[in-house]
PDB file of N, H, CA, C and O in Angstrom:
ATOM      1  N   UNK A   1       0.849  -1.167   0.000  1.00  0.00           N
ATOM      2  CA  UNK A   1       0.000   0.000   0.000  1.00  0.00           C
ATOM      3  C   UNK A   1       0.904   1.242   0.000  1.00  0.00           C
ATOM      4  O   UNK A   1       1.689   1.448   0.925  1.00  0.00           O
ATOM      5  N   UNK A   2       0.740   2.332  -1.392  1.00  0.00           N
ATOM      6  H   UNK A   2       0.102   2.164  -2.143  1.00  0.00           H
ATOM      7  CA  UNK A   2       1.479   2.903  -1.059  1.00  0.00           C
ATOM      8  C   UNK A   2       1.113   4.265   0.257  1.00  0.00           C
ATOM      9  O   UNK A   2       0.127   4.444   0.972  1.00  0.00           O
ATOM     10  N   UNK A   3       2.390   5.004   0.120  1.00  0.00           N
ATOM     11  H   UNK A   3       3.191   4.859  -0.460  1.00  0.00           H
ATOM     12  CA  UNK A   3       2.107   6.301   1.385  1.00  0.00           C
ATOM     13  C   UNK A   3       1.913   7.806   0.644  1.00  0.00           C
ATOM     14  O   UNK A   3       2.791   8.321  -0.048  1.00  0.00           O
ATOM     15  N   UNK A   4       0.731   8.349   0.891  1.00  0.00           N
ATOM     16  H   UNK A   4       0.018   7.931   1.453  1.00  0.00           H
ATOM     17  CA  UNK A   4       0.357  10.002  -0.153  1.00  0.00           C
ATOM     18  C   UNK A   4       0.683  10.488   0.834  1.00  0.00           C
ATOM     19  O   UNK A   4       0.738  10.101   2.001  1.00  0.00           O
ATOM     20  N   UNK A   5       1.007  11.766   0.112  1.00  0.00           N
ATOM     21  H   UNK A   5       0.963  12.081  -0.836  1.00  0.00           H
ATOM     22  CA  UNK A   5       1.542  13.076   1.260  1.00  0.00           C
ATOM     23  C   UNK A   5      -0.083  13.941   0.854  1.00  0.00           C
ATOM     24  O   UNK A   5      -0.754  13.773  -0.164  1.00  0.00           O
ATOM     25  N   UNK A   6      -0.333  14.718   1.833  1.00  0.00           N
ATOM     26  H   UNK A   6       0.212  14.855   2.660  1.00  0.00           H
ATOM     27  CA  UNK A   6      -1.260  16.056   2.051  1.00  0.00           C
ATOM     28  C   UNK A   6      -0.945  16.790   2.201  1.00  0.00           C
ATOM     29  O   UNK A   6       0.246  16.773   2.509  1.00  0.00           O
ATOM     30  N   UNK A   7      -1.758  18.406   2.139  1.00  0.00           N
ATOM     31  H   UNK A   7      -2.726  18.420   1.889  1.00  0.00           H
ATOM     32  CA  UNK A   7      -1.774  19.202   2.915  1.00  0.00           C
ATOM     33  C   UNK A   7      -3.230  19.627   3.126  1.00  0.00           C
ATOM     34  O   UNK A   7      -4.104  19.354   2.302  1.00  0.00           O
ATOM     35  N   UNK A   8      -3.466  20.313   4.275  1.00  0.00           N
ATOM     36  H   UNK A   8      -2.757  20.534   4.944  1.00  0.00           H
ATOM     37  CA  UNK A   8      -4.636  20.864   4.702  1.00  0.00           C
ATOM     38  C   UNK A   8      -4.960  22.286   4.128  1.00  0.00           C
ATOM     39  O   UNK A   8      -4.586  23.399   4.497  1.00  0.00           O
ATOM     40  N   UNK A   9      -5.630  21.958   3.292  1.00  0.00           N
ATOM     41  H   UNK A   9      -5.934  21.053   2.992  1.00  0.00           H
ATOM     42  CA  UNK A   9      -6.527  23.730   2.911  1.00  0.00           C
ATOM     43  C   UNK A   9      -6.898  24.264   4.130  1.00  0.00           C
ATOM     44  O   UNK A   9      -6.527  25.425   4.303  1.00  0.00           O
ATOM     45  N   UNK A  10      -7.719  23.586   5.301  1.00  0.00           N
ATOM     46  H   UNK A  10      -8.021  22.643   5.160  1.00  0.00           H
ATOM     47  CA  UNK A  10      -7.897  24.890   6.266  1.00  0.00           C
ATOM     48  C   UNK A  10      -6.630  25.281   6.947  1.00  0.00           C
ATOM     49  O   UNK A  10      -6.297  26.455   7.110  1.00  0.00           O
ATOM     50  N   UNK A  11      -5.852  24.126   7.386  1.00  0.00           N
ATOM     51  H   UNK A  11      -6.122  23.172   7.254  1.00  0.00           H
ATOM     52  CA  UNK A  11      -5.050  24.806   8.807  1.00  0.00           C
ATOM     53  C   UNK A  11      -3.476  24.659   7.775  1.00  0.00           C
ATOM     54  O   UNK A  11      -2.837  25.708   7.859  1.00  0.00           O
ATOM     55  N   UNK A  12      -2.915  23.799   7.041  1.00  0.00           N
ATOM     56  H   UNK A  12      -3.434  22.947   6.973  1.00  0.00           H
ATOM     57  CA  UNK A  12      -1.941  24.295   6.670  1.00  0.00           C
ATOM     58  C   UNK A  12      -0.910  23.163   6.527  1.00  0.00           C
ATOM     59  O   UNK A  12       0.082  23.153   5.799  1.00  0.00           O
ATOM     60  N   UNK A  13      -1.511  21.847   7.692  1.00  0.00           N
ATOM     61  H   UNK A  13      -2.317  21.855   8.285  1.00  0.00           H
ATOM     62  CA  UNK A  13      -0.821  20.957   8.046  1.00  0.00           C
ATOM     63  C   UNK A  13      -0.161  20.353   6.965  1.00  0.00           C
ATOM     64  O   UNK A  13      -0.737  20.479   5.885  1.00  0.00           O
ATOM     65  N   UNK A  14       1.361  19.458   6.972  1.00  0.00           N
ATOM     66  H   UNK A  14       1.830  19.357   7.850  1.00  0.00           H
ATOM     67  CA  UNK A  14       1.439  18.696   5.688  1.00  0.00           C
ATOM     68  C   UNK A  14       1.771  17.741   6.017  1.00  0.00           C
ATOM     69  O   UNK A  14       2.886  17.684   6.537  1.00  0.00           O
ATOM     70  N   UNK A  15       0.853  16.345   5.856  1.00  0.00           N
ATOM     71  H   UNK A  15      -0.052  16.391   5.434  1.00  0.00           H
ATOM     72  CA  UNK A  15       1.018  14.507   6.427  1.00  0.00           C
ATOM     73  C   UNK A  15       1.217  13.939   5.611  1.00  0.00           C
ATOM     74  O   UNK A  15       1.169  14.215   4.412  1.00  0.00           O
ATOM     75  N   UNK A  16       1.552  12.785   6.282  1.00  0.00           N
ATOM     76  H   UNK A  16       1.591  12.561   7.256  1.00  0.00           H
ATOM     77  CA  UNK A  16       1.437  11.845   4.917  1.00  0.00           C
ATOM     78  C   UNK A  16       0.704  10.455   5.491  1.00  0.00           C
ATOM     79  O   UNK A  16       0.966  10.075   6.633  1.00  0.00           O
ATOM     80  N   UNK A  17      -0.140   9.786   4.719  1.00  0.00           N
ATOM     81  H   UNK A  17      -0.353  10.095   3.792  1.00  0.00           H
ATOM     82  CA  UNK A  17      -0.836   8.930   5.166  1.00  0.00           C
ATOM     83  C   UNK A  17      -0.480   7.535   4.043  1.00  0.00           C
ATOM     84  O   UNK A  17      -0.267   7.731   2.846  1.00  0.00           O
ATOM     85  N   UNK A  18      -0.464   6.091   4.697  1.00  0.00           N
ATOM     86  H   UNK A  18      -0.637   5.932   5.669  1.00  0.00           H
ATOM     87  CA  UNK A  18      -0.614   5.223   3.978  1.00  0.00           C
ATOM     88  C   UNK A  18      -2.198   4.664   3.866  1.00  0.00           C
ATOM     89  O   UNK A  18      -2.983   4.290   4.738  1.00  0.00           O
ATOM     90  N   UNK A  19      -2.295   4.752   2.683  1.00  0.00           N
ATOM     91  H   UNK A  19      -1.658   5.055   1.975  1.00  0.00           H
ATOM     92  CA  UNK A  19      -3.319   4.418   2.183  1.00  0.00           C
ATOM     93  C   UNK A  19      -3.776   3.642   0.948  1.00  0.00           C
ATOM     94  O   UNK A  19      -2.788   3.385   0.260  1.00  0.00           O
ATOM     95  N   UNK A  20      -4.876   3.185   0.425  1.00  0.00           N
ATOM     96  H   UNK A  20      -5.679   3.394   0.984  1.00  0.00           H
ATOM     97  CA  UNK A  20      -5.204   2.464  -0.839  1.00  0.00           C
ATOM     98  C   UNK A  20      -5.697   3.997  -1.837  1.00  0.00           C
ATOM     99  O   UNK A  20      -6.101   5.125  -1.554  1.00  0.00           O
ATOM    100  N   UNK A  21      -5.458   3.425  -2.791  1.00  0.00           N
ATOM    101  H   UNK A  21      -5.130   2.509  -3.022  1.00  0.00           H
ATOM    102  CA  UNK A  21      -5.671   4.541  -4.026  1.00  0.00           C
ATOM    103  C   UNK A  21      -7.098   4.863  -3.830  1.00  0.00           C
ATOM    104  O   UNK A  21      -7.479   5.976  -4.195  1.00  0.00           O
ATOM    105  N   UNK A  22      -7.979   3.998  -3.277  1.00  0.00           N
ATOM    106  H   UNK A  22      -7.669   3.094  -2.981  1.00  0.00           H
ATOM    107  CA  UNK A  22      -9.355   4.029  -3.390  1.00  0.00           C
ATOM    108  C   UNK A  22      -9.865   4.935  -2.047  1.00  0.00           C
ATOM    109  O   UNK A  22     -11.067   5.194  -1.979  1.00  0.00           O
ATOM    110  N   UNK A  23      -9.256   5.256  -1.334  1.00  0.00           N
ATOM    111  H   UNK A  23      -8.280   5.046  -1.389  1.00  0.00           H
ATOM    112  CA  UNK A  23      -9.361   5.300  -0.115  1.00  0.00           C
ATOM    113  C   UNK A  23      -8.964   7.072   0.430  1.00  0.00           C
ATOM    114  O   UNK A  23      -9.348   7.561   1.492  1.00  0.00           O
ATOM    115  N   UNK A  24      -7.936   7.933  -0.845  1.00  0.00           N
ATOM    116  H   UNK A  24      -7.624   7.536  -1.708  1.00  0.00           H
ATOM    117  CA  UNK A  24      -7.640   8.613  -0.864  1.00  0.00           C
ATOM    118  C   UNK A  24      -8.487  10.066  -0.373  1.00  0.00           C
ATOM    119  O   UNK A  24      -8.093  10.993   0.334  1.00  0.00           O
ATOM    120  N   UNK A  25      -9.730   9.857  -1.020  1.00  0.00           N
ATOM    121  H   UNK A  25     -10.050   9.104  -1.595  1.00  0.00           H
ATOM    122  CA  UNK A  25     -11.022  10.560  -1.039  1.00  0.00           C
ATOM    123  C   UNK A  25     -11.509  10.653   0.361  1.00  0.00           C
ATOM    124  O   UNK A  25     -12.092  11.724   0.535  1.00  0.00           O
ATOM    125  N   UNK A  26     -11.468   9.809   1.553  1.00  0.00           N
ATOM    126  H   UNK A  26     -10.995   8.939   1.412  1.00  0.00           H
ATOM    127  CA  UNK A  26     -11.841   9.983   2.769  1.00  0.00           C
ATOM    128  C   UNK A  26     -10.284  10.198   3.644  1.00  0.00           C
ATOM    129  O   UNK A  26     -10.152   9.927   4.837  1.00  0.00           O
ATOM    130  N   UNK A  27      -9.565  10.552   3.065  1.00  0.00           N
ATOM    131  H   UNK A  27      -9.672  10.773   2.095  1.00  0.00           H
ATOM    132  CA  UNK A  27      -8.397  11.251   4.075  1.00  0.00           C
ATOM    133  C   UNK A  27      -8.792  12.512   5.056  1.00  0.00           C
ATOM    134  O   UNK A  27      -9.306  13.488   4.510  1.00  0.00           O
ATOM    135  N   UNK A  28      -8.551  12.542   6.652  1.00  0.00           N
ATOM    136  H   UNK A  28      -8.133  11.749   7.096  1.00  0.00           H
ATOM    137  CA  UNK A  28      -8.853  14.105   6.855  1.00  0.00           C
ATOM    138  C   UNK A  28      -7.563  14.196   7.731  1.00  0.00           C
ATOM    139  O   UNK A  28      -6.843  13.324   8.215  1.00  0.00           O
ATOM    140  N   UNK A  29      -7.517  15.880   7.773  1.00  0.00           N
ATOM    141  H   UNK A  29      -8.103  16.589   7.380  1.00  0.00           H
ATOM    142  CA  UNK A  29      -6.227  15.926   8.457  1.00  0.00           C
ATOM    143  C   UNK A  29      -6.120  15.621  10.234  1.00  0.00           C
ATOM    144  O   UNK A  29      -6.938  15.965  11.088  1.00  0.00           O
ATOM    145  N   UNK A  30      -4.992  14.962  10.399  1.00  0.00           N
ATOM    146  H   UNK A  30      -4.327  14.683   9.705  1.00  0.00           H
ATOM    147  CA  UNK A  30      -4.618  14.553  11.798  1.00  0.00           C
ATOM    148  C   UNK A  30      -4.764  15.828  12.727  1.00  0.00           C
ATOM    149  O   UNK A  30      -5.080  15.516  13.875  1.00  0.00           O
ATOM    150  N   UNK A  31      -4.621  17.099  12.528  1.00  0.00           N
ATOM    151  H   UNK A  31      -4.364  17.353  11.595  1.00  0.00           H
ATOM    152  CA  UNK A  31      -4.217  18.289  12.972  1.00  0.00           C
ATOM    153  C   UNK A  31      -5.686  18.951  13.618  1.00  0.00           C
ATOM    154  O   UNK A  31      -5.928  19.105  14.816  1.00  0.00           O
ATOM    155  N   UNK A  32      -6.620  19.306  12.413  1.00  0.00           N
ATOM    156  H   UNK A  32      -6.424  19.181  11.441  1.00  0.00           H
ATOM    157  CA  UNK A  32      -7.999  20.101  12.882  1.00  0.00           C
ATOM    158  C   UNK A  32      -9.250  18.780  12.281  1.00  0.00           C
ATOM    159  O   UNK A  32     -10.428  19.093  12.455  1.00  0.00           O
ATOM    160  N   UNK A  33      -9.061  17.825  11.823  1.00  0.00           N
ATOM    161  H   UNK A  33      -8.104  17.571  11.681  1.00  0.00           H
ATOM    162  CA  UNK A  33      -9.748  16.292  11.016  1.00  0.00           C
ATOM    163  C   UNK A  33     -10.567  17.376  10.113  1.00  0.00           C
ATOM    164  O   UNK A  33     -11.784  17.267  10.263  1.00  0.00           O
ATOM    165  N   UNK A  34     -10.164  18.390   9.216  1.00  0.00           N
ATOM    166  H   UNK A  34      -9.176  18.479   9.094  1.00  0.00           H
ATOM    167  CA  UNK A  34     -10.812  19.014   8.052  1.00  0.00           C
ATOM    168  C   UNK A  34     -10.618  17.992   7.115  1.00  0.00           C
ATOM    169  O   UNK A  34      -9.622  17.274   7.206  1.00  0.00           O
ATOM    170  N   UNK A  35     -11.516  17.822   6.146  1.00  0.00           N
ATOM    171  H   UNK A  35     -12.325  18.405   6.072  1.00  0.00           H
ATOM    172  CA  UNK A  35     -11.874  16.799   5.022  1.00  0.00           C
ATOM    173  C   UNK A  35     -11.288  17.866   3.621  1.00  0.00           C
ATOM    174  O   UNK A  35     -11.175  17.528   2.443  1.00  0.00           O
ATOM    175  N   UNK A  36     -11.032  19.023   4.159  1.00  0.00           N
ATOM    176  H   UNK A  36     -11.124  19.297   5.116  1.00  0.00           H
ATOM    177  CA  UNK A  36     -10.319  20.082   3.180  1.00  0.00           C
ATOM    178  C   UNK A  36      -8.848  19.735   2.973  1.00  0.00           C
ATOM    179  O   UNK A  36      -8.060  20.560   3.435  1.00  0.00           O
ATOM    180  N   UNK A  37      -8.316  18.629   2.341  1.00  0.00           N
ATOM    181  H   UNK A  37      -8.956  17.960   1.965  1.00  0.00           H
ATOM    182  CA  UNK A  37      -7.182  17.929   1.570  1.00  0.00           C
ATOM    183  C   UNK A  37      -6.943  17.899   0.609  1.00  0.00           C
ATOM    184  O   UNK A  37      -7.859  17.637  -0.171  1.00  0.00           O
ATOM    185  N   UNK A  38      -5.570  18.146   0.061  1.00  0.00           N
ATOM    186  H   UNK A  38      -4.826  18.358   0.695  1.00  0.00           H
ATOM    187  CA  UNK A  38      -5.971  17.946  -1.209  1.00  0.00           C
ATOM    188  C   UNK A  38      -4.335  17.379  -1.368  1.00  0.00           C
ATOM    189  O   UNK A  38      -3.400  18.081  -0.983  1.00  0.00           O
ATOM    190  N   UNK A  39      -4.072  15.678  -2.138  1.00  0.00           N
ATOM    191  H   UNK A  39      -4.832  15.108  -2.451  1.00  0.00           H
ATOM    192  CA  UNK A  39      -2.703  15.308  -2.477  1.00  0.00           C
ATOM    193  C   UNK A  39      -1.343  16.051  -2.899  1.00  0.00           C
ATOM    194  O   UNK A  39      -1.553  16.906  -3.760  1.00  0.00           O
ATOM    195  N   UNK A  40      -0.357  15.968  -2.611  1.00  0.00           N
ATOM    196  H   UNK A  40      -0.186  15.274  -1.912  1.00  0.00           H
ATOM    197  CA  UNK A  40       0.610  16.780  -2.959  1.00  0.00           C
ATOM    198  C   UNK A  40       1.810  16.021  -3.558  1.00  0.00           C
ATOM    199  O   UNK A  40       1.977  14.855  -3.200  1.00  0.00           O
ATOM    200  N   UNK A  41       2.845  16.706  -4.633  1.00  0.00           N
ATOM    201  H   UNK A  41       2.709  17.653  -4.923  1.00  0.00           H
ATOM    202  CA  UNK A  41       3.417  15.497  -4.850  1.00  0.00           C
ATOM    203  C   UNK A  41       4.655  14.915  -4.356  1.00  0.00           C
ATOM    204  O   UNK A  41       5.467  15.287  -5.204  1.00  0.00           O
ATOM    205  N   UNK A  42       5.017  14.523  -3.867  1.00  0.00           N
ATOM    206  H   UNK A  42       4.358  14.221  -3.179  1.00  0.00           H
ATOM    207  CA  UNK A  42       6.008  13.922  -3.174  1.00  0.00           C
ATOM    208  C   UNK A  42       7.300  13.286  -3.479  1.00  0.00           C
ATOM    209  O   UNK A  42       7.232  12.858  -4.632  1.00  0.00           O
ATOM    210  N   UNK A  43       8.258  13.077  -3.040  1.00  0.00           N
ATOM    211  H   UNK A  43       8.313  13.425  -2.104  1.00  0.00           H
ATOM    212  CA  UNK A  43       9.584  11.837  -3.644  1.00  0.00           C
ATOM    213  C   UNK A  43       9.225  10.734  -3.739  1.00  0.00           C
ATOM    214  O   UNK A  43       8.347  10.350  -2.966  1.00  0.00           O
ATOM    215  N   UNK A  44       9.715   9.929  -4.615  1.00  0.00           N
ATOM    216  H   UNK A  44      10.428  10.241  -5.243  1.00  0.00           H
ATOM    217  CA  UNK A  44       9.415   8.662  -4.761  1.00  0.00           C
ATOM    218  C   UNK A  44      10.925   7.701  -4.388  1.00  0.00           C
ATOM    219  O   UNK A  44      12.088   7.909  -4.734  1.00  0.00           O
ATOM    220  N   UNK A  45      10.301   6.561  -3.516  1.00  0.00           N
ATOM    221  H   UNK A  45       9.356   6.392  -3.235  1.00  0.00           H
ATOM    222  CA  UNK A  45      11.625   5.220  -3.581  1.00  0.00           C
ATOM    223  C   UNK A  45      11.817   4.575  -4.625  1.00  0.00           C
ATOM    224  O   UNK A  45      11.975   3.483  -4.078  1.00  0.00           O
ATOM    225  N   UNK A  46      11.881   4.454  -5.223  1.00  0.00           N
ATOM    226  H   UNK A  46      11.753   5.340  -5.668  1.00  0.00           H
ATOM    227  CA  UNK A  46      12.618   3.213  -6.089  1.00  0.00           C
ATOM    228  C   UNK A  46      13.450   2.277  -5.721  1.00  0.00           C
ATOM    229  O   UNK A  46      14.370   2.606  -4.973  1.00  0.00           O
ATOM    230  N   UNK A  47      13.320   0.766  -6.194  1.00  0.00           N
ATOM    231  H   UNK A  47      12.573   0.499  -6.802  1.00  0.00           H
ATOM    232  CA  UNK A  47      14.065  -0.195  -6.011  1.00  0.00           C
ATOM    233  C   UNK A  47      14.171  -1.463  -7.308  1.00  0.00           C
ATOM    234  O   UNK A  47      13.379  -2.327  -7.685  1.00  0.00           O
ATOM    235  N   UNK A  48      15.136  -1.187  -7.604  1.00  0.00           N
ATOM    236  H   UNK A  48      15.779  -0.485  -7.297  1.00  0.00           H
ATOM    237  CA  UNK A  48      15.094  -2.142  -8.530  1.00  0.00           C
ATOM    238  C   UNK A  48      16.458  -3.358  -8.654  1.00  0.00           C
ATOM    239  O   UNK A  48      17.579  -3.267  -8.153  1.00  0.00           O
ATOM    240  N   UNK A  49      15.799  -4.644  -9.631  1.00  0.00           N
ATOM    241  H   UNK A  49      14.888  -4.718 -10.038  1.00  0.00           H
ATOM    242  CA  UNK A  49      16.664  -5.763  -9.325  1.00  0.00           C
ATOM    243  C   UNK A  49      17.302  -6.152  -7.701  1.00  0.00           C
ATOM    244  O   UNK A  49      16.447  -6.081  -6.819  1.00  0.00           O
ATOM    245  N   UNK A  50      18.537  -6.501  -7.302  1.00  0.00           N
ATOM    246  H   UNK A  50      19.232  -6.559  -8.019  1.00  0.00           H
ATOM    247  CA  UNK A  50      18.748  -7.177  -5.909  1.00  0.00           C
ATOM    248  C   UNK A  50      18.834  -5.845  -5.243  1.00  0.00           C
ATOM    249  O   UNK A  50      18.166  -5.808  -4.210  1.00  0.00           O
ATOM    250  N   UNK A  51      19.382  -4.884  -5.496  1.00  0.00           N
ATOM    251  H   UNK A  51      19.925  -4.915  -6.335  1.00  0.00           H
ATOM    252  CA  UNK A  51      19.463  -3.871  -4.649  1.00  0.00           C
ATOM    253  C   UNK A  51      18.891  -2.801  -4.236  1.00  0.00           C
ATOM    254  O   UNK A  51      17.978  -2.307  -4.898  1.00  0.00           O
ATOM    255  N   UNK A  52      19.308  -2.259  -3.099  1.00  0.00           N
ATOM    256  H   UNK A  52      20.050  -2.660  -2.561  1.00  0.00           H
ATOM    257  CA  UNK A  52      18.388  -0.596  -3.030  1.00  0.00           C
ATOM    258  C   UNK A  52      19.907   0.666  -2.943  1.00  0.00           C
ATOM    259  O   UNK A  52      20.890   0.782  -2.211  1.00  0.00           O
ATOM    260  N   UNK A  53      19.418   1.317  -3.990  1.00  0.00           N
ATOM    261  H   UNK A  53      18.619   1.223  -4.584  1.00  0.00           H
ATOM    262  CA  UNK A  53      20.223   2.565  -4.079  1.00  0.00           C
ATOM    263  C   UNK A  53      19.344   3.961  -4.390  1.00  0.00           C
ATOM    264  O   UNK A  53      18.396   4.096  -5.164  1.00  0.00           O
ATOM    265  N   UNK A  54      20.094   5.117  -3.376  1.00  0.00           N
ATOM    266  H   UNK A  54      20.864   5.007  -2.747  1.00  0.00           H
ATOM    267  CA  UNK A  54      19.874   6.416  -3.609  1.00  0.00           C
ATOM    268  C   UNK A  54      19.482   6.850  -5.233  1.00  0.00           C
ATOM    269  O   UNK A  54      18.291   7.044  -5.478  1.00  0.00           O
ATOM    270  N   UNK A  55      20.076   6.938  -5.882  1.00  0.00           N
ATOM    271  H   UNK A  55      21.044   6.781  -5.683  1.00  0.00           H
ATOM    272  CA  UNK A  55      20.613   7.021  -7.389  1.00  0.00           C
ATOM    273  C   UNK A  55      18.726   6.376  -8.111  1.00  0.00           C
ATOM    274  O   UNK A  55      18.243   6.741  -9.183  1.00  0.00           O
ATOM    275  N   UNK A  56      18.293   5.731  -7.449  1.00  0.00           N
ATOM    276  H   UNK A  56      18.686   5.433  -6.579  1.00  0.00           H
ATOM    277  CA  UNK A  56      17.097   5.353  -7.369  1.00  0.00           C
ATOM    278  C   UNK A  56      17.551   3.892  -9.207  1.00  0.00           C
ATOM    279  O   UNK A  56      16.640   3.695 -10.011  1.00  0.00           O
ATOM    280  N   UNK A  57      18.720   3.306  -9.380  1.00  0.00           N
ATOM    281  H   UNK A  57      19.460   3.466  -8.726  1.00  0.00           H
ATOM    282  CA  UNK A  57      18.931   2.467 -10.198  1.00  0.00           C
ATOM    283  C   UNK A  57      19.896   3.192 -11.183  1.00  0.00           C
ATOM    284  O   UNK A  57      20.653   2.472 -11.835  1.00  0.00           O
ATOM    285  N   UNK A  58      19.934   4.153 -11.308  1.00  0.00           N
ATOM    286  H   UNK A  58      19.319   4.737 -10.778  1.00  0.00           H
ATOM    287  CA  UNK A  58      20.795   5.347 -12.283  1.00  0.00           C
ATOM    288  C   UNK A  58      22.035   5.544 -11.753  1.00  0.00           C
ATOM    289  O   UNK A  58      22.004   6.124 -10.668  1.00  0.00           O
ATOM    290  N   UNK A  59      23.277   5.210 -12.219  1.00  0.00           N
ATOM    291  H   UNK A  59      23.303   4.739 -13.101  1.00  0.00           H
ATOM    292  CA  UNK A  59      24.663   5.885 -11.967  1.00  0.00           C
ATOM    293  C   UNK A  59      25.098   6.867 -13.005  1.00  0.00           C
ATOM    294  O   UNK A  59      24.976   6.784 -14.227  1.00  0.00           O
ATOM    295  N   UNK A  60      25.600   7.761 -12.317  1.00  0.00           N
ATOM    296  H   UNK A  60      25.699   7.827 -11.324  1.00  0.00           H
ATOM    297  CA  UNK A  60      25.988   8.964 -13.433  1.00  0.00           C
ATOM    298  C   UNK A  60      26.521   9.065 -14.539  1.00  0.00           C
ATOM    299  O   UNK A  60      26.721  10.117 -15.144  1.00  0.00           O
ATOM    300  N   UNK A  61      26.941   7.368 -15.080  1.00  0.00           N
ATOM    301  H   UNK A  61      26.778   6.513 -14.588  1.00  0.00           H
ATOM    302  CA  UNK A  61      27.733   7.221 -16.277  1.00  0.00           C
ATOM    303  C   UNK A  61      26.172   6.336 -17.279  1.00  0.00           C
ATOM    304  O   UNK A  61      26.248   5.842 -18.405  1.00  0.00           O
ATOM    305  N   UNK A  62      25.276   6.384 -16.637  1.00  0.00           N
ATOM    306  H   UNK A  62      25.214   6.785 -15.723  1.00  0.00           H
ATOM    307  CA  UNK A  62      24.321   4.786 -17.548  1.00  0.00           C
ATOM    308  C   UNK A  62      23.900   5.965 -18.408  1.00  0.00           C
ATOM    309  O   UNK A  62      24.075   5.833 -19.620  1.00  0.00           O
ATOM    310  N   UNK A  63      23.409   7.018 -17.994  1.00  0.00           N
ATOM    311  H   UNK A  63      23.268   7.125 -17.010  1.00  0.00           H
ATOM    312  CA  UNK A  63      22.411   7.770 -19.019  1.00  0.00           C
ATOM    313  C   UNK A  63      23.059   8.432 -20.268  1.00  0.00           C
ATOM    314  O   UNK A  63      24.214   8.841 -20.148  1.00  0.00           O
ATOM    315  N   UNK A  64      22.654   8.521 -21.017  1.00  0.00           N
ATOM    316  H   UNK A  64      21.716   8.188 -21.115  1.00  0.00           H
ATOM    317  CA  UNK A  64      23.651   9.720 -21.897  1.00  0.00           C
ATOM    318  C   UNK A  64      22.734  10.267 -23.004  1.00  0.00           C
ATOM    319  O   UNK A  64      22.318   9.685 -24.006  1.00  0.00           O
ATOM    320  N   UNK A  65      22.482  11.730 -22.514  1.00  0.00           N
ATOM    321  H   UNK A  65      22.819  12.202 -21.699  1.00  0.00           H
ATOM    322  CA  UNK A  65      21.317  12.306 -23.031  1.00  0.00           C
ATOM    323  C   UNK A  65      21.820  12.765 -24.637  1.00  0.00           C
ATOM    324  O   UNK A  65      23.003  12.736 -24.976  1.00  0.00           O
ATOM    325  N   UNK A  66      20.744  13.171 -25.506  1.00  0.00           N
ATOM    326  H   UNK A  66      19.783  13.194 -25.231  1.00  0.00           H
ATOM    327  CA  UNK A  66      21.280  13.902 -25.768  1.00  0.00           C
ATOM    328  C   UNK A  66      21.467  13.706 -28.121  1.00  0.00           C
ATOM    329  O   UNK A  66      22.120  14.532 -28.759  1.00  0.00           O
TER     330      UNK A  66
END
């Protein structure tokens, strides 16, 4: 399940909640429980093949733009 970040339109707060995609719609904030939320976008983890790296699978030599 992944984890959405918020913030609160009334008070300001910014959470983050794990939740189901479906489930998003009844989030309220921990702070004043206003139903005035709205998703924000956040960092993402990445993990790929055996390992976990920062670089999120990318070393500074794989890409080559251009």
């Amino acid at each position: 399940m992944p984890i959405y970040d918020f913030k609160c339109d009334r008070c300001g707060h910014v959470f983050s909640v794990l939740t189901s995609l479906q489930e998003r719609d009844k989030v309220a904030c921990p702070q004043c429980q206003s139903k005035e939320v709205r998703q924000i976008i956040s960092a993402c983890s990445v993990r790929s093949g055996g390992g976990c790296s920062s670089s999120g699978g990318f070393d500074s030599g794989s890409w080559r733009g251009g």
